[in-house]
C-alpha positions as CSV (number, residue, x, y, z in Angstrom):
1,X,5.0,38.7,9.9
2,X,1.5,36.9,10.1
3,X,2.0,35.9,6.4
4,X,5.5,33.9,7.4
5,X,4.2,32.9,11.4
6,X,1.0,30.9,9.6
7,X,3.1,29.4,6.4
8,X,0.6,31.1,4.4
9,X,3.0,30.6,1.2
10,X,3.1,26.6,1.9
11,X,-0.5,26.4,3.0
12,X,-1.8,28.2,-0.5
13,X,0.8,25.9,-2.9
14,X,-0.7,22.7,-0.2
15,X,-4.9,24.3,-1.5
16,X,-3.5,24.4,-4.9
17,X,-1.9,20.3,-5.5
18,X,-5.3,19.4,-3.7
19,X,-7.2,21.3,-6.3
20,X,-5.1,19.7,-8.9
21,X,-6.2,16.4,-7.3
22,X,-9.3,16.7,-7.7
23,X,-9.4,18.2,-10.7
24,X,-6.7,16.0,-12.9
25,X,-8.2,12.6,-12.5
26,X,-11.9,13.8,-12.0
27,X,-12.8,13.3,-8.6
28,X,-15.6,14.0,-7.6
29,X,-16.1,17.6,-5.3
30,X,-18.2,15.1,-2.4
31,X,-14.7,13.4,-1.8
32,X,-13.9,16.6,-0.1
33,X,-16.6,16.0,2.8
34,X,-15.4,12.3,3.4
35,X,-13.9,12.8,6.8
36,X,-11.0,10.3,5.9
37,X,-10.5,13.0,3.4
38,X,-9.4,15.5,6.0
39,X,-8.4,13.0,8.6
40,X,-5.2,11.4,6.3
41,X,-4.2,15.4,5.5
42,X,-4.8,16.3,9.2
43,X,-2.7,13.1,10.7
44,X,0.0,13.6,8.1
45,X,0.2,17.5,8.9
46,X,1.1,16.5,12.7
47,X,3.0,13.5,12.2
48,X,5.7,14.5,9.4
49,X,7.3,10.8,8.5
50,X,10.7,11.7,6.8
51,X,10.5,10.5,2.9
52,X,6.9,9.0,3.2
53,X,6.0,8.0,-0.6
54,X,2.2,8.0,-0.6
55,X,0.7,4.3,-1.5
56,X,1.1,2.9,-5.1
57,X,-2.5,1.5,-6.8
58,X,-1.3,-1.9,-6.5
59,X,-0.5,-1.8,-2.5
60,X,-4.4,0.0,-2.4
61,X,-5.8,-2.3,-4.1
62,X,-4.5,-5.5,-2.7
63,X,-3.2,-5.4,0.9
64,X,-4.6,-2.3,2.0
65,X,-7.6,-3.1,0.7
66,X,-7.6,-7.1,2.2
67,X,-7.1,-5.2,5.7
68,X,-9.8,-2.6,5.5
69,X,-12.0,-5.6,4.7
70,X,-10.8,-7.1,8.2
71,X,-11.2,-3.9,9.8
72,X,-14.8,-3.5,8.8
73,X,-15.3,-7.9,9.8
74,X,-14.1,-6.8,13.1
75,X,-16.3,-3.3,13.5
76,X,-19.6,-5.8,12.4
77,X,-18.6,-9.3,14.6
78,X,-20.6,-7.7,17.6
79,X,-23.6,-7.2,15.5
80,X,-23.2,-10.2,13.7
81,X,-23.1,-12.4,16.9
82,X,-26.7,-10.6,17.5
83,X,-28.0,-12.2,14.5
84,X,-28.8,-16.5,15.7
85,X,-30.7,-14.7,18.4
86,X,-32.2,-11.4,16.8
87,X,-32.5,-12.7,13.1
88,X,-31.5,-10.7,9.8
89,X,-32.5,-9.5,7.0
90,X,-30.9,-8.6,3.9
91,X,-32.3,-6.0,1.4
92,X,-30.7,-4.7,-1.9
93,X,-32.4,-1.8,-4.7
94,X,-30.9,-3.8,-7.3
C-alpha cells in the first residue's frame, strides 16, 4: 500500500535514468548540488507539460544561452549603475 501511495516503482526507475545521466556522458557528481539541478526536476515534477521534449544542444547553446546572458545583464544593471560613482575593479587568476 505505502509502496503504490508513494510511486516508489516510478520514483526508483526516475534515481536510476539520473544515475545513468550522470554516469553516461561523465558528469561530474558536484552537478548534483547545483540547485538548478534540483530545481528543473522539482518544477517539472509539479508542472507535468503533456509531450515536453527536453531542449536539443543547438537550442542550449544558442538561444537559450543568448537569454541567460540577458538574464544575468539584467540581475548586474543595478550594480553596474553603482560603478561611475563607486569605481570598479576587475581581477582575474589567469
Amino acid at each position: 500500500m505505502v509502496e503504490k501511495s508513494f510511486n516508489m516503482g516510478a520514483r526508483k526507475e526516475l534515481n536510476a535514468i539520473i544515475a545513468r545521466m550522470f554516469h553516461s556522458s561523465g558528469l561530474s557528481f558536484n552537478f548534483a548540488r547545483n540547485p538548478y539541478y534540483a530545481m528543473a526536476f522539482t518544477y517539472a515534477a509539479n508542472n507535468p507539460i503533456s509531450g515536453y521534449i527536453p531542449h536539443s544542444i543547438q537550442l542550449v547553446e544558442d538561444p537559450l544561452l543568448q537569454n541567460e546572458k540577458a538574464n544575468i545583464e539584467r540581475i548586474l544593471e543595478p550594480i553596474k549603475s553603482t560603478w561611475r560613482l563607486k569605481g570598479v575593479s576587475l581581477c582575474s587568476d589567469e
